[in-house]
C-alpha positions as CSV (number, residue, x, y, z in Angstrom):
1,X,-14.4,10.4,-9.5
2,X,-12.0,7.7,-9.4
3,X,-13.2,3.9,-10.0
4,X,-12.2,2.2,-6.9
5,X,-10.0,-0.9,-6.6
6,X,-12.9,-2.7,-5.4
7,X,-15.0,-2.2,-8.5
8,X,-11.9,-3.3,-10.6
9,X,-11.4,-6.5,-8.5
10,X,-15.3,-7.4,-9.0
11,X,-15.3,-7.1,-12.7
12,X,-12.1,-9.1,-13.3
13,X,-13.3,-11.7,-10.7
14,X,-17.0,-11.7,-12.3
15,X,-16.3,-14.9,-13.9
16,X,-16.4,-16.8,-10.9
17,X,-19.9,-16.2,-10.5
18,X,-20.6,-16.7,-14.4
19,X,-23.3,-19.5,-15.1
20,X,-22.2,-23.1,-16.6
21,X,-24.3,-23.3,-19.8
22,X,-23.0,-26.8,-20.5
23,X,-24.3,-29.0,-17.9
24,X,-27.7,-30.7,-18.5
25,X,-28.2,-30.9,-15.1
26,X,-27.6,-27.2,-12.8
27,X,-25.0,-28.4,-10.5
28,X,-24.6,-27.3,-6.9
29,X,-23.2,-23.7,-6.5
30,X,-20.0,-25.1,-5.1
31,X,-19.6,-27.5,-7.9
32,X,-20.3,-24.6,-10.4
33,X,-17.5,-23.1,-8.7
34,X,-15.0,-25.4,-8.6
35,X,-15.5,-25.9,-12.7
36,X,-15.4,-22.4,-13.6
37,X,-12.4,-22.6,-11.2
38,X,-10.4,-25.1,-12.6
39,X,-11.7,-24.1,-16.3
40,X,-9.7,-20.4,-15.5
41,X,-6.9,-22.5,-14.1
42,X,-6.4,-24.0,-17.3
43,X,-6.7,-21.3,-19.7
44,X,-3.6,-19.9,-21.4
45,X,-4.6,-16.6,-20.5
46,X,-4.1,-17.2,-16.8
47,X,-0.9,-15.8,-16.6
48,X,-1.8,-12.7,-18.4
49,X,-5.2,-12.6,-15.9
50,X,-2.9,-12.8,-12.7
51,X,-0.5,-10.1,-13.8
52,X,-3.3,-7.7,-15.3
53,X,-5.1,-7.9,-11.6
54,X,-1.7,-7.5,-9.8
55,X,-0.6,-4.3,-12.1
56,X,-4.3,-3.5,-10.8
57,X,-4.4,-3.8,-7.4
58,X,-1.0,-1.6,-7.6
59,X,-2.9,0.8,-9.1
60,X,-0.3,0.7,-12.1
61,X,-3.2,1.2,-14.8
62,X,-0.1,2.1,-17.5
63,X,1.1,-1.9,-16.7
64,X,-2.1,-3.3,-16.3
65,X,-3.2,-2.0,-19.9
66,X,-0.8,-4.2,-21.9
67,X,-1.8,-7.3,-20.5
68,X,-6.0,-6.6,-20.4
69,X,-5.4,-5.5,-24.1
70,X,-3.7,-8.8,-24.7
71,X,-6.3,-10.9,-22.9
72,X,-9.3,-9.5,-24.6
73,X,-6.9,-9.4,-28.3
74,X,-6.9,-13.1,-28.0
75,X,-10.4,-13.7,-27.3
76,X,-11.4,-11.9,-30.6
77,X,-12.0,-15.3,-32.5
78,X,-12.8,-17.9,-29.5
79,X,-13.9,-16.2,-26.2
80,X,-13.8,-17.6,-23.0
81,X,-16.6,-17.7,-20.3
82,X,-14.7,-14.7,-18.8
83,X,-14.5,-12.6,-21.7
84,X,-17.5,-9.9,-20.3
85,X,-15.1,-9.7,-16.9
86,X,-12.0,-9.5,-19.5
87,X,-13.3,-6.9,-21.5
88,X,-14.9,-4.6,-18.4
89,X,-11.7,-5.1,-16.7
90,X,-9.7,-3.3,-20.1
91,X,-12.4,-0.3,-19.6
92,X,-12.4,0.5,-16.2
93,X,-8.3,0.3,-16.9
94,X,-8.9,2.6,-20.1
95,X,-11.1,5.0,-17.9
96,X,-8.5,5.5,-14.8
97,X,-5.8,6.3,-17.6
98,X,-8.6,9.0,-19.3
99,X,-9.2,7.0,-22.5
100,X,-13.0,7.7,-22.0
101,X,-14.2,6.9,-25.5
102,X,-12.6,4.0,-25.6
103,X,-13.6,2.6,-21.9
104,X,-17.1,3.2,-22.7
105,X,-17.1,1.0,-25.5
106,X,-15.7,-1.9,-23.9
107,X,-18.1,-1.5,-20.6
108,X,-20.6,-1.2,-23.3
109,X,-20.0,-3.9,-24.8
110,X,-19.5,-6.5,-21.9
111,X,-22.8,-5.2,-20.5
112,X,-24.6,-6.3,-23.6
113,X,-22.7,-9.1,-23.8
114,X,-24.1,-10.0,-20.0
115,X,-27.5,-8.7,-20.7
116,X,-27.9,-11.5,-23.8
117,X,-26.7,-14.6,-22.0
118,X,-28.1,-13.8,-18.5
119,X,-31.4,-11.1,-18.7
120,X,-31.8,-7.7,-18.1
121,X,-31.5,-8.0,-14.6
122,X,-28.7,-10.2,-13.9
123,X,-27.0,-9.5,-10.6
124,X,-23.5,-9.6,-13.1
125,X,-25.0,-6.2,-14.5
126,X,-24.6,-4.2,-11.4
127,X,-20.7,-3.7,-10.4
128,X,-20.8,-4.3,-15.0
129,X,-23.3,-1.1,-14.7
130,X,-21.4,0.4,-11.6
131,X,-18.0,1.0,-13.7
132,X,-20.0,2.1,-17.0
133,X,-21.5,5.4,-14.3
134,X,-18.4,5.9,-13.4
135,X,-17.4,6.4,-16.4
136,X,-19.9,8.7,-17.7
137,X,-19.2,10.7,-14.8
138,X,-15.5,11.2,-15.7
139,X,-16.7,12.1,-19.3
140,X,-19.0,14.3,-18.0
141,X,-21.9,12.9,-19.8
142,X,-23.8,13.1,-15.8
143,X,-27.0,12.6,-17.3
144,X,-26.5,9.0,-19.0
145,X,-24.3,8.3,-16.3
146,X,-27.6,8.8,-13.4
147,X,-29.5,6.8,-15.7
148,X,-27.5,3.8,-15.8
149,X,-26.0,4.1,-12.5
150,X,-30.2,3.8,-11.6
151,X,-30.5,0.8,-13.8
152,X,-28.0,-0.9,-11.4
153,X,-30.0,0.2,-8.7
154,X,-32.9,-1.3,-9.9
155,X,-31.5,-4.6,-10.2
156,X,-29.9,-4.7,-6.8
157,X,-33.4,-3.4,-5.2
158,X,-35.0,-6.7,-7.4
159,X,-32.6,-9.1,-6.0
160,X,-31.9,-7.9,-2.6
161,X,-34.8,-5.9,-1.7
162,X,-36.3,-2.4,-2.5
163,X,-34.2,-0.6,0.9
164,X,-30.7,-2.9,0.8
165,X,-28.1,-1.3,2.3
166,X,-25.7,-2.8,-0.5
167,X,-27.0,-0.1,-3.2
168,X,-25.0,2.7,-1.2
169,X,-22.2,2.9,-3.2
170,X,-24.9,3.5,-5.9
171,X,-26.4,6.2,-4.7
172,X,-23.1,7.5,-3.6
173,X,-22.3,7.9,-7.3
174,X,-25.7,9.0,-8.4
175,X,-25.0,11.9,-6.0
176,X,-21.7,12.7,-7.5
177,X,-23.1,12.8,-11.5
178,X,-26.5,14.8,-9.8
179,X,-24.0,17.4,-8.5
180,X,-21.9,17.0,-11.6
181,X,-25.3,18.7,-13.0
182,X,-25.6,21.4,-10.5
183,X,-28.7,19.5,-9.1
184,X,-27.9,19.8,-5.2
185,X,-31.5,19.2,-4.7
186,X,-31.7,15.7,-6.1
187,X,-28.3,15.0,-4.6
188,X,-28.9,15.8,-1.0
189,X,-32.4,13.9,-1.8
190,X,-30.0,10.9,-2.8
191,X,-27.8,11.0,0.5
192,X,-31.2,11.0,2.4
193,X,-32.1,8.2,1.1
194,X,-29.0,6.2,1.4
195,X,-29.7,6.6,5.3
196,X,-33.0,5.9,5.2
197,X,-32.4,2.5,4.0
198,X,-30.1,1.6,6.8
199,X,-33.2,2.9,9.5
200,X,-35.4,0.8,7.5
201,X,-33.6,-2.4,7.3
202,X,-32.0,-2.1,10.8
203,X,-33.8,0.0,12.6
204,X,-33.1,3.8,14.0
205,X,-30.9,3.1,16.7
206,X,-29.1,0.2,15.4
207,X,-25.5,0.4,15.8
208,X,-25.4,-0.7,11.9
209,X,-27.0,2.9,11.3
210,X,-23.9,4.7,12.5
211,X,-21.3,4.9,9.5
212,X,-25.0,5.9,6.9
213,X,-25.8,9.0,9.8
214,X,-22.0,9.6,9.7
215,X,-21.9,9.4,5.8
216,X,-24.6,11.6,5.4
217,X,-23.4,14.3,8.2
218,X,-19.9,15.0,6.3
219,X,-22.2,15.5,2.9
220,X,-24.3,18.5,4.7
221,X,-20.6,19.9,5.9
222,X,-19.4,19.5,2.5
223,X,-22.5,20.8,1.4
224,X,-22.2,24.2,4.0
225,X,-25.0,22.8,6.0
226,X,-23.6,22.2,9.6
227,X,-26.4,22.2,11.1
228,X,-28.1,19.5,9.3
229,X,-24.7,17.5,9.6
230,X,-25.1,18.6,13.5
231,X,-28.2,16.7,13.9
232,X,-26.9,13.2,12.6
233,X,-24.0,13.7,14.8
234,X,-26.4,14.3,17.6
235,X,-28.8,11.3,16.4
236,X,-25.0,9.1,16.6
237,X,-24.5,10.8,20.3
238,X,-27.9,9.9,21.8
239,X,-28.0,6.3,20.4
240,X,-24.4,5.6,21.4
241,X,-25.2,6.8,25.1
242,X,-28.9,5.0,25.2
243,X,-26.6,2.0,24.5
244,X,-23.6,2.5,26.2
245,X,-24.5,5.0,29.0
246,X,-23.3,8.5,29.9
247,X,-19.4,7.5,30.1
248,X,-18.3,5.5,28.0
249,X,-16.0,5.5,25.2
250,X,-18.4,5.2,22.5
251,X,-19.8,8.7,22.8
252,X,-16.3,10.1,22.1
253,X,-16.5,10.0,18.4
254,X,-19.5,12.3,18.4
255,X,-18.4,14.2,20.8
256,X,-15.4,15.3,18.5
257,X,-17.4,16.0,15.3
258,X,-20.1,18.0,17.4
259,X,-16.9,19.9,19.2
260,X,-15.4,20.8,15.7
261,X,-18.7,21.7,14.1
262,X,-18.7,24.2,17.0
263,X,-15.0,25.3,16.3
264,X,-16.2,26.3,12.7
265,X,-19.5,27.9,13.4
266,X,-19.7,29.2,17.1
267,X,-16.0,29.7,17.0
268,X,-15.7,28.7,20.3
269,X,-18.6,30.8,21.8
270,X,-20.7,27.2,22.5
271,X,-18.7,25.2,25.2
272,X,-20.8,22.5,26.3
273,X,-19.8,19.8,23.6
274,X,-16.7,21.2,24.4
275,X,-16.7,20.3,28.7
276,X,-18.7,17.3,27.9
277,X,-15.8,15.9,26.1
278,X,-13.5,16.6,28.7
279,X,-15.6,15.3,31.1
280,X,-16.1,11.9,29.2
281,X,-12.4,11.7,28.2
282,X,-11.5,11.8,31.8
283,X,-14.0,9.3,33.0
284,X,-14.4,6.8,30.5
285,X,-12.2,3.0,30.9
286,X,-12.6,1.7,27.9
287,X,-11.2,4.5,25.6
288,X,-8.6,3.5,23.3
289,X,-5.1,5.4,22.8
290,X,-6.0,6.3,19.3
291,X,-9.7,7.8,20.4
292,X,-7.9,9.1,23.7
293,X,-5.2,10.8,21.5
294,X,-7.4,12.0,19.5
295,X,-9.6,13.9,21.9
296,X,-6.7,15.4,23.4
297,X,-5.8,16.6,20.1
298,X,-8.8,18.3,19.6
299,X,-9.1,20.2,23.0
300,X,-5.7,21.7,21.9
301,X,-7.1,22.8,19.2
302,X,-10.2,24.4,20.7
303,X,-7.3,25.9,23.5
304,X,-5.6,27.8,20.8
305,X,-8.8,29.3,19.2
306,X,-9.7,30.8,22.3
307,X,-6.1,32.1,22.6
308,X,-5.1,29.7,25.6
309,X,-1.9,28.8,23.9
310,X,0.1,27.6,27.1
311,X,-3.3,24.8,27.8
312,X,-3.0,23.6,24.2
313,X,1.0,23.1,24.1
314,X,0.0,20.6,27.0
315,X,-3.1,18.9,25.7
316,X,-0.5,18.9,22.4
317,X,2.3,17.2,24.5
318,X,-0.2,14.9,26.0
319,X,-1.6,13.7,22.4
320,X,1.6,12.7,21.0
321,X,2.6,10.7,24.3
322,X,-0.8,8.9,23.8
323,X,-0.4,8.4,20.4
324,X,3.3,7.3,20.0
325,X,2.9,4.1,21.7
326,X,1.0,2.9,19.1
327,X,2.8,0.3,16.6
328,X,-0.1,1.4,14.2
329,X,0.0,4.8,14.2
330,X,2.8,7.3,13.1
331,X,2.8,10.3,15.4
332,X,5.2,11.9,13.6
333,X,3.6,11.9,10.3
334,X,0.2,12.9,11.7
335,X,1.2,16.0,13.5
336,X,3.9,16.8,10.5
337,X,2.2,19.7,9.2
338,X,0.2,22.2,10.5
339,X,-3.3,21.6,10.2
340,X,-6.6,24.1,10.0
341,X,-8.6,24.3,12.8
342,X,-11.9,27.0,12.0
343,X,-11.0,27.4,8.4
344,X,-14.4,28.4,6.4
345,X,-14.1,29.0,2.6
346,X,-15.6,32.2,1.0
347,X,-18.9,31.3,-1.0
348,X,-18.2,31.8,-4.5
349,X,-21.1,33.4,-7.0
350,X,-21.7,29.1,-7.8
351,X,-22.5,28.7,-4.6
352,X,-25.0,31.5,-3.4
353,X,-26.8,30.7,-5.9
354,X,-28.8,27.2,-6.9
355,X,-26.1,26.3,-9.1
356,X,-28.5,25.7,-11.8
357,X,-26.1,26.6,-14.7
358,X,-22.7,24.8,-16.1
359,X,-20.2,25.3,-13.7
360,X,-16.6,24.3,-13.9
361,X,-13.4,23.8,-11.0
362,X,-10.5,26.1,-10.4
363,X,-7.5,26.3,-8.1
364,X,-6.9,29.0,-5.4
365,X,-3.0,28.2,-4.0
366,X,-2.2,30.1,-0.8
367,X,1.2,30.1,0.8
368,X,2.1,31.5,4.4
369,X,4.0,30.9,7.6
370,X,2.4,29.3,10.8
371,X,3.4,30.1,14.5
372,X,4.3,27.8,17.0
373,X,0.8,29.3,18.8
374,X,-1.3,28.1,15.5
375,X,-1.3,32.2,13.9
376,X,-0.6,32.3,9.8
377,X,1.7,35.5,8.8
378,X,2.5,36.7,5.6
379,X,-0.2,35.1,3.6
380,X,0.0,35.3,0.0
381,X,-2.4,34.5,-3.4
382,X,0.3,32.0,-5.4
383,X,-2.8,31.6,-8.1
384,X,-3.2,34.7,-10.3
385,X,-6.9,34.7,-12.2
386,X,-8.6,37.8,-13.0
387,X,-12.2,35.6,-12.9
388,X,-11.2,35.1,-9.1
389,X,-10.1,38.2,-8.2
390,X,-12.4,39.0,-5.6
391,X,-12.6,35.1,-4.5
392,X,-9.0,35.6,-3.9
393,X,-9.1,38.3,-1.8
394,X,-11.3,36.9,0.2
395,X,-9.4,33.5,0.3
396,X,-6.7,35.8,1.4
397,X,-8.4,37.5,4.0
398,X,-10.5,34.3,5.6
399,X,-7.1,32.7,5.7
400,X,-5.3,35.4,7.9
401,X,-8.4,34.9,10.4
402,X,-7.8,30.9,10.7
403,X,-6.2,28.9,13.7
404,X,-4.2,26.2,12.9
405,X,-2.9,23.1,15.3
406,X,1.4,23.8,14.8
407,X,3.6,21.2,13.4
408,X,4.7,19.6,16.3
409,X,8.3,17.7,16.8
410,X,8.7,15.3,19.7
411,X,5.5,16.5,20.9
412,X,6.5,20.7,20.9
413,X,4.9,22.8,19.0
414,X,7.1,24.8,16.2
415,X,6.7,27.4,13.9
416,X,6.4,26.5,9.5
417,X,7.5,28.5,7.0
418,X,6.1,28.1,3.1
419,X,3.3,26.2,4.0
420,X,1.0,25.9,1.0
421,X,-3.2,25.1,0.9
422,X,-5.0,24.3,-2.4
423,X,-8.6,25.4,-2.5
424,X,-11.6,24.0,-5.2
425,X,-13.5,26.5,-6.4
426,X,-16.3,26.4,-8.7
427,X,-17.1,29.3,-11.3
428,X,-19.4,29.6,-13.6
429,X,-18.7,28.7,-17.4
430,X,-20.0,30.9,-18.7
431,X,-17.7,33.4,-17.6
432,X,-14.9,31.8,-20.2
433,X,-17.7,32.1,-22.9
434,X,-18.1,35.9,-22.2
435,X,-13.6,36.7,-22.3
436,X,-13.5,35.0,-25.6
437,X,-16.1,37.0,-27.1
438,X,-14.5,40.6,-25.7
């Protein structure tokens, strides 16, 4: 998992937060502030500091690393207050360009560094802690990773609370090293309780709840449990309409992940979500051009699973009229490519089972032609692995089955040739242990 520019930005902005350790007297926060301020202002380094976060927030980690190499160079003999920030900063740029050994030591070393002058529990620790789990993670060390990813947990819950909302991200990472592991059990666990912090600080039906229920309900799909992930949707659904009533545009959102859910797993046998859309689409007046576009997007798609190709073309047409007169939005680009509809991946042997043993990530690369009515042709295995054989034929075969939205131009659907979809699969290790023994 990627460290996120977020992450980045805290730790090389940490400084502003640091403590003054000169002052007799603590001073106001806003006067702290303003002296760390001016005190950054007037380092040498500034220069350096502004280009290093630019290069950053370019995501140009090869140009950021010369300058956050230089900062943290010169600070070897006198540091600065924001040397911690400085040296986090140069390991979460190490980490994105896969210098693991390296990044850990300088996370490592701020953190301590932190820890000394400010406690073991300092709020400084947490985004300091935050970027050290990620890190683990890309090294696959999952286990040290969950157990200081949990130390940052810890101090947010002392600070802010033992069911913040703020320690999501947290937990979103502890989920990623727990399935790093092969411990679905303990992840899904995690992503329960993410949500159940938002129900306990805002209540159940709180509109704030929404985006954790939505979170958690794209994990269970992701996880090949839709119909876990159908009853947050429905959760979403019934609180939207309790606030909003039976009409309005709010419910629309729900609507269209409980329609697609039933795309993938009735395959269009289960047409209520289905008319209720339609219905609320049609009487809503609040519904923006995006959500309107969207919908109508979607009932062309369920139109050309259940082989009414001429009714899609127009729900098509109609999408792209809604959606072009939006400054914001590039039609074009979003219906450039065609787009799967009821795709569902083969199970691999990882994932019948409880994926208690080592597991690593392959590639299965399928190339074919799309219809302007949404049917692949001539679908092909690009990938050649003999530990995938069977995955592959399957792949294959599931592939030939799937309805896809066509590219459309100027709002008609066309036929695509050569179009190519990239599958993660996980096998087990052990399988490359046994071929180098034979």
């Amino acid at each position: 998992m990627r460290a996120s520019e977020a992450v980045v930005a805290a730790l090389a902005l940490a400084v502003w937060a640091a403590p003054s350790a000169v002052d007799a007297q603590e001073p106001s926060a806003q006067a702290q502030t303003q002296t760390q301020t001016q005190a950054a202002e007037q380092s040498p380094l500034t220069g350096l500091r502004r280009g290093r976060d630019a290069f950053i927030g370019a995501r140009d980690f090869s140009a950021a690393l010369g300058p956050a190499e230089s900062i943290v160079d010169a600070q070897r003999s006198e540091r600065e207050q924001q040397y911690p920030a400085d040296l986090a900063a140069l390991g979460l740029i190490r980490g994105e360009l896969r210098d693991l050994d390296a990044a850990l030591d300088n996370l490592i070393e701020a953190a301590d560094i932190v820890m000394k002058a400010e406690g073991e529990y300092s709020p400084t620790l947490i985004e300091y802690y935050r970027g050290l789990g990620r890190t683990y993670i890309k090294a696959g060390q999952y286990q040290q990773a969950i157990v200081t990813l949990e130390q940052a947990q810890h101090i947010t819950q002392r600070h802010l609370g033992l069911f913040n909302v703020e320690q999501a991200g947290l937990l979103d990472d502890i989920t990623t090293a727990y399935l790093g592991l092969g411990n679905t059990v303990d992840a899904s666990k995690t992503q329960v309780e993410r949500l159940d912090n938002a129900i306990r600080r805002f209540g159940p039906t709180d509109p704030r709840v929404i985006p954790f229920r939505y979170t958690l309900a794209r994990y269970y799909e992701r996880s090949r449990l839709p119909e876990s992930a159908r009853e947050q949707y429905e959760e979403v659904l019934s609180s939207q309409e309790g606030r909003l009533g039976g009409a309005d545009a709010g419910l629309l959102a729900p609507l269209r992940e409980l329609v697609q859910l039933d795309l993938l797993v009735a395959q269009g046998a289960e047409t209520a979500q289905r008319d209720r859309l339609a219905a609320v689409l049609e009487q809503s007046q609040n519904a923006t051009p995006v959500d309107r576009g969207l919908s109508l997007a979607l009932l062309g798609d369920w139109a050309t699973v259940t082989g009414d190709t001429a009714a899609a073309a127009d729900y098509y047409r109609e999408s792209w009229r809604t959606l072009s007169g939006q400054p914001d939005v590039d039609v074009a680009e979003y219906f450039r490519k065609p787009t799967m509809i009821d795709f569902v991946p083969p199970l691999s042997p990882v994932d019948r089972n409880e994926r208690s043993k080592p597991y690593t990530w392959s590639e299965i690369v399928l190339q074919f032609d799309v219809t302007a009515q949404g049917l692949p042709s001539d679908v092909r295995v690009m990938t050649r692995d003999a530990r995938l054989a069977s995955l592959q034929t399957r792949y294959n075969r599931r592939m030939r089955e799937t309805h896809f939205r066509p590219r459309l131009v100027a709002g008609e659907p066309v036929a695509t040739t050569n179009v190519k979809s990239t599958h993660y699969v996980r096998r087990y290790v052990e399988n490359d242990e046994e071929e180098q023994q034979q």
